[in-house]
N, C-alpha and C positions, 0 to 999 in steps of 0.2 A: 514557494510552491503553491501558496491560495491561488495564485491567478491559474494556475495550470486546473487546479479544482474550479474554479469556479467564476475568474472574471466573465464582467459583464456581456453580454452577445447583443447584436444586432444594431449596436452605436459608432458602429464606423471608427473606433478606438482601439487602437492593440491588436489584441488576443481575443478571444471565444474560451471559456472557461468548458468543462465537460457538466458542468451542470448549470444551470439556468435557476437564479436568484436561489440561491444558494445561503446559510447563513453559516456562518465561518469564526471557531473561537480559540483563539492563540492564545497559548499559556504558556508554555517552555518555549526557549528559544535557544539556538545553540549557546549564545553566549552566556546566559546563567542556565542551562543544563546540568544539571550534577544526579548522582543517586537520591539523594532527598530533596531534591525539585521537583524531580518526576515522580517518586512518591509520593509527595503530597501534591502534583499534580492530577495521579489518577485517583486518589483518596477523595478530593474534590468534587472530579467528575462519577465520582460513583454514587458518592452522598447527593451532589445538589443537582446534578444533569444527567442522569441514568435515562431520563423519558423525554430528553432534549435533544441527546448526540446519538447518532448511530453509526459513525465511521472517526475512532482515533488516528492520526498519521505519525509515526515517531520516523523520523529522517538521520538522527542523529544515533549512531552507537558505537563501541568499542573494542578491541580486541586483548585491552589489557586486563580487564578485569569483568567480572557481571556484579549483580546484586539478585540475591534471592528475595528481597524486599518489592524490586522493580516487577521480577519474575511472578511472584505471588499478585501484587496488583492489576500487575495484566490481563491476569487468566481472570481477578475478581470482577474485572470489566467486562470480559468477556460472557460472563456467565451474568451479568445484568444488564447484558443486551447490546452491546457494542464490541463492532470489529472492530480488531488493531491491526494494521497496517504499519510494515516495518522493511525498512531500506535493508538488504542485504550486506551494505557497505561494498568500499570502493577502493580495498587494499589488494584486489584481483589474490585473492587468498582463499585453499581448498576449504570449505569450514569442515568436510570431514578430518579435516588434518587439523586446525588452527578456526577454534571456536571465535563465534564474534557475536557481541553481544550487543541486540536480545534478540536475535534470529536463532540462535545454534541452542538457547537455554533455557529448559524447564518446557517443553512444546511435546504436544500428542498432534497428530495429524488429525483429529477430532475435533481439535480445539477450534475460535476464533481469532486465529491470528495467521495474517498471510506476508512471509519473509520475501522481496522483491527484488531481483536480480535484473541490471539494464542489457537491451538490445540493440543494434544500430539500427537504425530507423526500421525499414519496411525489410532486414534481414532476420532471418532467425539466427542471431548469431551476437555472441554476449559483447558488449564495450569492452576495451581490452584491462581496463580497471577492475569491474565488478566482481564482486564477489563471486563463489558459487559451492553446489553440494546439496548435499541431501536437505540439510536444513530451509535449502527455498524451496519455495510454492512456485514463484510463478514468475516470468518474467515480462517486460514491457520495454517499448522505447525509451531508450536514456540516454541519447546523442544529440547533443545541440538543440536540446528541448527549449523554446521560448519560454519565457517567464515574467512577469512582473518583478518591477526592481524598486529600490527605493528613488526619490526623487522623482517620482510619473516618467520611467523610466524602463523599458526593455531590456531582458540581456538573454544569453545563452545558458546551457548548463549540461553538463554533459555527468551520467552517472546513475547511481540508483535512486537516488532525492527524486530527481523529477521522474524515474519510471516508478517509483512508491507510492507521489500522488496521481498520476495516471491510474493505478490502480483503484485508490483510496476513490477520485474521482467515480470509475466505473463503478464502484459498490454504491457508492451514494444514489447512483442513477438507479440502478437496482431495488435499493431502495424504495424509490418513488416508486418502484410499482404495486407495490402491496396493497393498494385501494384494487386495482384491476384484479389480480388473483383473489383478492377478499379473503386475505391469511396473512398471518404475522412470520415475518422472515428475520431468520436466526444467522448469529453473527455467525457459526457453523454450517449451517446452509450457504449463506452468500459463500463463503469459504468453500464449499464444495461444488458451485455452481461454477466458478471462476476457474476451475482449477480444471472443472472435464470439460470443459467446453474452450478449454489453451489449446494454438495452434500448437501442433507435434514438430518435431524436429530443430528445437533451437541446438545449436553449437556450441561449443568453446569458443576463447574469441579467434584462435587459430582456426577455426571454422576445422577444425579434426574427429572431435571426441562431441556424438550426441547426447544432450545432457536430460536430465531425466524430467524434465520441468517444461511445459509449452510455454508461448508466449500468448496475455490477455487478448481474447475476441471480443470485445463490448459485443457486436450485433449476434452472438451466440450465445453470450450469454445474456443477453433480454429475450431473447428467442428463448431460450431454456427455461427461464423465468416465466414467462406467458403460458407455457404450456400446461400450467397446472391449473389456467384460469379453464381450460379446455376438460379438467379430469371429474 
């Protein structure tokens, strides 16, 4: 999912990254993920990079279990200045029925954390996988999103991973602008900037039932963001 954040632009190589030189720090990774990974992963980043990172991506979660440990760390990220960014998951499961976690768990709509549900491309309208419910924010493209692979290597990806850094991406852009507005931008702000300024009308994936969530506008939301340089 880095390269979808952040590969390099304008070298005639791959992909174009959504942000431009970008610095990018992996710590969990699916395959040593567990609850006390990610604990003291974000125990980590709250003690030693609090004034380093401003956008966490977590891609990986569950529907068998949660951690109120996980949960509690989260929200302490959030509250020292870092959005989490969290895949809805890809078990096309109602989360108002069947919780999944850390989208569905321990969350105020206040908070800094935005749950991400994938679209087919340029559709309003969900991958037939993705999760959904009240617990997402927002949704994005997640159908056969390019990616960087291992090896210098291209592949596809279809789901809410690559619409979570799409997101995670556009915050970071957001981000950068806070020298223009000349004000410090909160992991709850960016969170509420992304969310009213979602195209209306995303679908189910039977394209039936309007669901309650738009789909990310980058240029609306820098648009929305700029305007306070104006107030």
């Amino acid at each position: 999912m880095a390269g979808i954040v952040g590969a390099i632009r304008n070298n005639k190589i791959g992909m174009a990254g959504i942000l431009d030189r970008v610095r990018i720090l992996p710590i969990v990774t699916g395959a040593t993920s567990t609850f006390r990974t990610l604990t003291d992963a974000f125990t980590y980043l709250i003690n030693e990079k609090k004034d380093d990172v401003k956008v966490i991506l977590m891609t990986d979660g569950t529907a068998k279990s949660s951690s109120r440990a996980v949960t509690d760390k989260i929200l302490e990220a959030t509250a020292a200045g870092m959005l989490v960014v969290v895949a809805a998951g890809n078990r096309h499961l109602d989360l108002d029925i069947t919780p999944y976690f850390p989208c569905s768990f321990g969350r105020s709509p206040a908070d800094g954390v935005l749950c991400v549900a994938a679209t087919y491309g340029t559709k309003l309208q969900l991958v037939g996988i993705s999760n959904f419910g009240l617990a997402v924010d927002i949704a994005a493209p997640g159908y056969e999103i390019v990616v960087t692979h291992l090896g210098d290597k291209y592949a596809t990806v279809t789901g809410t991973s690559g619409a979570s850094a799409i997101v995670a991406g556009i915050a970071g852009l957001l981000y950068t602008l806070e020298p223009s507005v000349k004000t410090k931008l909160t992991p709850a702000y960016i969170k509420s900037i992304i969310r009213d300024t979602a195209t209306a009308g995303v679908k189910d994936s039977k394209g039936e039932k309007t669901l309650p969530f738009g789909r990310v506008n980058a240029a609306a939301a820098v648009n929305k963001v700029l305007e306070r340089k104006k107030v």
